[in-house]
C-alpha positions as CSV (number, residue, x, y, z in Angstrom):
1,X,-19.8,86.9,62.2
2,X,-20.3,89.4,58.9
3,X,-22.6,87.7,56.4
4,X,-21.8,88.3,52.8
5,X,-24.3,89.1,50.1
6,X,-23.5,87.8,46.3
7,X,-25.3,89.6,43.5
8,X,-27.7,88.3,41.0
9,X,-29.8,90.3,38.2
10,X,-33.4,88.7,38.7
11,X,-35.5,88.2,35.9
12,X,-39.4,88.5,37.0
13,X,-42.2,86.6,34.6
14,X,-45.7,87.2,35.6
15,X,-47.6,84.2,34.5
16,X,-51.1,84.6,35.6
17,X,-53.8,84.9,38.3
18,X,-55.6,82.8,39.6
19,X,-58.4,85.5,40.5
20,X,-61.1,84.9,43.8
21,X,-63.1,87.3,45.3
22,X,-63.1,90.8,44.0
23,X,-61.1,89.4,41.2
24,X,-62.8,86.5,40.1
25,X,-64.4,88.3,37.2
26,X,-67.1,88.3,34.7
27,X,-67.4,87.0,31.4
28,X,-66.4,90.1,29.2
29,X,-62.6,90.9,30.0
30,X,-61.9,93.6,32.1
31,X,-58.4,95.8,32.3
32,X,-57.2,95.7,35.6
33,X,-53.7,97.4,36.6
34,X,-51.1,94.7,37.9
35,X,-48.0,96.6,40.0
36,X,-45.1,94.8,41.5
37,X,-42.8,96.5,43.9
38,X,-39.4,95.5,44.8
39,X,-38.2,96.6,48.3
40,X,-34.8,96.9,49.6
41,X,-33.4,95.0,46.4
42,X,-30.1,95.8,47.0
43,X,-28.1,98.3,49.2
44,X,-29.2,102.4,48.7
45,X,-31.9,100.9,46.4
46,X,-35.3,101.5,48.7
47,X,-37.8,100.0,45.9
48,X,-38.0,99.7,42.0
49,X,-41.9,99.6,41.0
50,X,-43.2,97.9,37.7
51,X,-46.8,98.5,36.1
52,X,-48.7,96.7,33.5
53,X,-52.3,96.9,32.3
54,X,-53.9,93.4,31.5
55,X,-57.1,91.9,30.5
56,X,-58.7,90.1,33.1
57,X,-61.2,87.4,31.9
58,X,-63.4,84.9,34.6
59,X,-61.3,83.6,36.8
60,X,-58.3,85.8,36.4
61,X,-55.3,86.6,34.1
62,X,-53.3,83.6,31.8
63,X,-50.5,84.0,30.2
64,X,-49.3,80.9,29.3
65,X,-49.5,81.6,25.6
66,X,-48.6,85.4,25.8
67,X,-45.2,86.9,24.2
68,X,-41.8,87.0,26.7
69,X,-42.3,91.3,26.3
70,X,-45.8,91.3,27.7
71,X,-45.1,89.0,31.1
72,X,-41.4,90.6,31.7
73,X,-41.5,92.4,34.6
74,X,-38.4,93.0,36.0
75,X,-34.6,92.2,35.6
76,X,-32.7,93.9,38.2
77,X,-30.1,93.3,40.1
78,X,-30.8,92.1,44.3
79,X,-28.3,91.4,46.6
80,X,-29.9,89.8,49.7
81,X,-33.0,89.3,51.1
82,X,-35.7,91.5,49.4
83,X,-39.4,92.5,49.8
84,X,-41.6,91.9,46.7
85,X,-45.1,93.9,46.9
86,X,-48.0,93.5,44.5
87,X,-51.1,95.4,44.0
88,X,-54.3,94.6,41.6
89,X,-56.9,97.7,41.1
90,X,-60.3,97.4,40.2
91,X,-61.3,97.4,36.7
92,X,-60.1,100.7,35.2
93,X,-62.8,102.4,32.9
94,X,-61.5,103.5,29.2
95,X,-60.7,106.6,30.0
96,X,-58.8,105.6,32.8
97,X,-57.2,102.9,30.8
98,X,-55.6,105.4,28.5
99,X,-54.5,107.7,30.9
100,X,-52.4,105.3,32.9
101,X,-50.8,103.6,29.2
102,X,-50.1,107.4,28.4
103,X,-49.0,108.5,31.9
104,X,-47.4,105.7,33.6
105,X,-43.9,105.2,32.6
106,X,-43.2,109.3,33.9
107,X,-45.6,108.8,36.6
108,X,-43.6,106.1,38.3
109,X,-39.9,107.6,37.1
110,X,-41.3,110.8,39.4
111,X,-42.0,108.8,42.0
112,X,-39.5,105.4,42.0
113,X,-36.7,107.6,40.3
114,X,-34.5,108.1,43.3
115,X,-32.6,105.8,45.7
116,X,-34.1,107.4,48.5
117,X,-37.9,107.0,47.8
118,X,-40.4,106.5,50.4
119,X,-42.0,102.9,51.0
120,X,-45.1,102.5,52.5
121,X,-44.5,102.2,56.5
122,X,-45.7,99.1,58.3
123,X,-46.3,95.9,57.7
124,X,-49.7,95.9,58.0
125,X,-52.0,94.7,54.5
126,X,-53.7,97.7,54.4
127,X,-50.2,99.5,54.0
128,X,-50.3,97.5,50.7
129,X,-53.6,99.8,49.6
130,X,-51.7,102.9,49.5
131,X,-48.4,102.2,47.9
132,X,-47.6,103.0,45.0
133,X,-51.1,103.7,43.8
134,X,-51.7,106.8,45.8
135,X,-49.1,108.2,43.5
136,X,-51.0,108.1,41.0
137,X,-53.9,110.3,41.9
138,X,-52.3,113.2,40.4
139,X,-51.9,111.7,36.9
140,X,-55.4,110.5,37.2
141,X,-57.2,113.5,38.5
142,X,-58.5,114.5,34.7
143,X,-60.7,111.3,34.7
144,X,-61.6,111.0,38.3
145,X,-60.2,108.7,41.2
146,X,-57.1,107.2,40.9
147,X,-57.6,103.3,40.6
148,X,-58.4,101.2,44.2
149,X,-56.4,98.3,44.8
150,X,-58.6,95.5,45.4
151,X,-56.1,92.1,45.8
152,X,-52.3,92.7,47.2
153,X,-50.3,90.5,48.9
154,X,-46.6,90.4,49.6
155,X,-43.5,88.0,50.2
156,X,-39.9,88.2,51.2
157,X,-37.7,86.3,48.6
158,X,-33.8,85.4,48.9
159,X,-31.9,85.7,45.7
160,X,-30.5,82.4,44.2
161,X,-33.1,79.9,43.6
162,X,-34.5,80.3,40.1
163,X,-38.0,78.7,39.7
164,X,-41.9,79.6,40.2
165,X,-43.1,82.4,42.6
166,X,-46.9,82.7,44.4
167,X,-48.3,84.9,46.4
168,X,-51.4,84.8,48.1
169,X,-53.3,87.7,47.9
170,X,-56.1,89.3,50.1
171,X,-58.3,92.2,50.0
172,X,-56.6,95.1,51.5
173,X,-59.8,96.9,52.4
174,X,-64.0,96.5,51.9
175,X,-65.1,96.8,49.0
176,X,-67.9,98.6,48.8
177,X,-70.6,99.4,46.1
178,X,-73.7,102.1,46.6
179,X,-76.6,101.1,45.0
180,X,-79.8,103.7,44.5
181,X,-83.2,101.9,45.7
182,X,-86.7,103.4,45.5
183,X,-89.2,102.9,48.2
184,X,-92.0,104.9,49.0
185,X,-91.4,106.8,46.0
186,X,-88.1,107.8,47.0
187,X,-84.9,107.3,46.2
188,X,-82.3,106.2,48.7
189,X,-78.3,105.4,48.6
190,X,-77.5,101.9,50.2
191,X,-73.8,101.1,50.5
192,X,-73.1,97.3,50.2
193,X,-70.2,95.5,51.1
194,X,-68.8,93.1,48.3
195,X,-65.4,91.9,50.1
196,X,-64.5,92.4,53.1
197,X,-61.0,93.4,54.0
198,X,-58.2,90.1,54.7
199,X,-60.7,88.0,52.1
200,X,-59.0,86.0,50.3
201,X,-58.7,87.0,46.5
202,X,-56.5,84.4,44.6
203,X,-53.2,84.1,43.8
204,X,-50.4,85.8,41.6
205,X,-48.1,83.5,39.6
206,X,-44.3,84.6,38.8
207,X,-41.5,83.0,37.6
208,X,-38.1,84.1,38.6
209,X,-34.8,83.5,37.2
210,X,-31.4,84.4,38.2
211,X,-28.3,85.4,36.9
212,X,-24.9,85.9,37.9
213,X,-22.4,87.9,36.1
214,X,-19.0,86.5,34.3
């Protein structure tokens, strides 16, 4: 038997974080870029990416009291079951910060811009470290590394049911930190690991919406 797809235009909130682990935080705010990937959303459509920079303070990101145009992430149309990916980095310096504002919107329409763009293969969570942030590398390359993801996590969604969207999120790979010690009178790097990869680190917090057309 054929099983028929309707069409809805989904309208994606982000409402907050509730941050563990790598993104648990510290007391001053840090910027942190937030990206949510769409796959498959609808026939000859592989992925549509969105990207926001956001304050992080301790204990994550809320929203609750933040304008319609700063949690908007999406409203696009999905026919179907479809894949939702999303990636946190680490805290971007200032430099990096203004880059990626500057940058981002012709970044992603380079790489997201056609129907036919890649998606990260597999369906393993370290998959979820590469995509689409490696893309970024070369807009970043003035000011150093691209941004790592830290937290991603991902969920399948059928269109339809309009109402609140979490996804757990894990670490996608260590996290490591090299510290410079002195013994003896000499200095030495140590590499430390501050999360190991499949932590847990919180939880992302959509809403979602549908519509259907008249």
């Amino acid at each position: 038997m054929t099983e028929s797809y309707r069409r809805d235009t989904l309208e994606l909130t982000l409402e907050g974080v509730d941050g563990d682990g790598p993104l648990s935080g510290k007391r001053k705010p840090e910027e942190r870029l937030i990206t949510v990937t769409l796959i498959w959303p609808r026939p000859l459509i592989a992925e549509r990416v969105a990207a926001r920079p956001h304050f992080f303070a301790e204990g994550g990101l809320d929203l609750s009291g933040a304008d319609w145009s700063d949690c908007v992430m999406f409203k696009e149309n999905v026919e179907g079951p479809f894949g939702m990916v999303v990636q946190i980095s680490e805290p971007l310096t200032s430099q990096q910060a203004a880059r990626v504002i500057a940058d981002l919107g012709s970044a992603l329409v380079k790489t997201a811009g056609t129907e036919a763009a890649r998606v990260a293969a597999g369906p393993w969570l370290a998959s979820l470290a590469r995509f689409p942030f490696s893309h970024l590398a070369g807009e970043l390359s003035g000011v150093g590394k691209s941004p790592k993801v830290v937290a991603a996590g991902r969920m399948t969604l059928r269109p339809g049911l309009s109402g609140p969207v979490d996804i757990p999120l894990q670490v996608p790979d260590d996290v490591v930190r090299t510290r410079t010690v002195r013994t003896g009178g000499r200095s030495r790097s140590r590499r430390e690991t501050l999360h190991r990869r499949g932590e847990p680190a919180g939880t992302v917090m959509f809403n979602s919406v549908y519509y259907r057309g008249l």
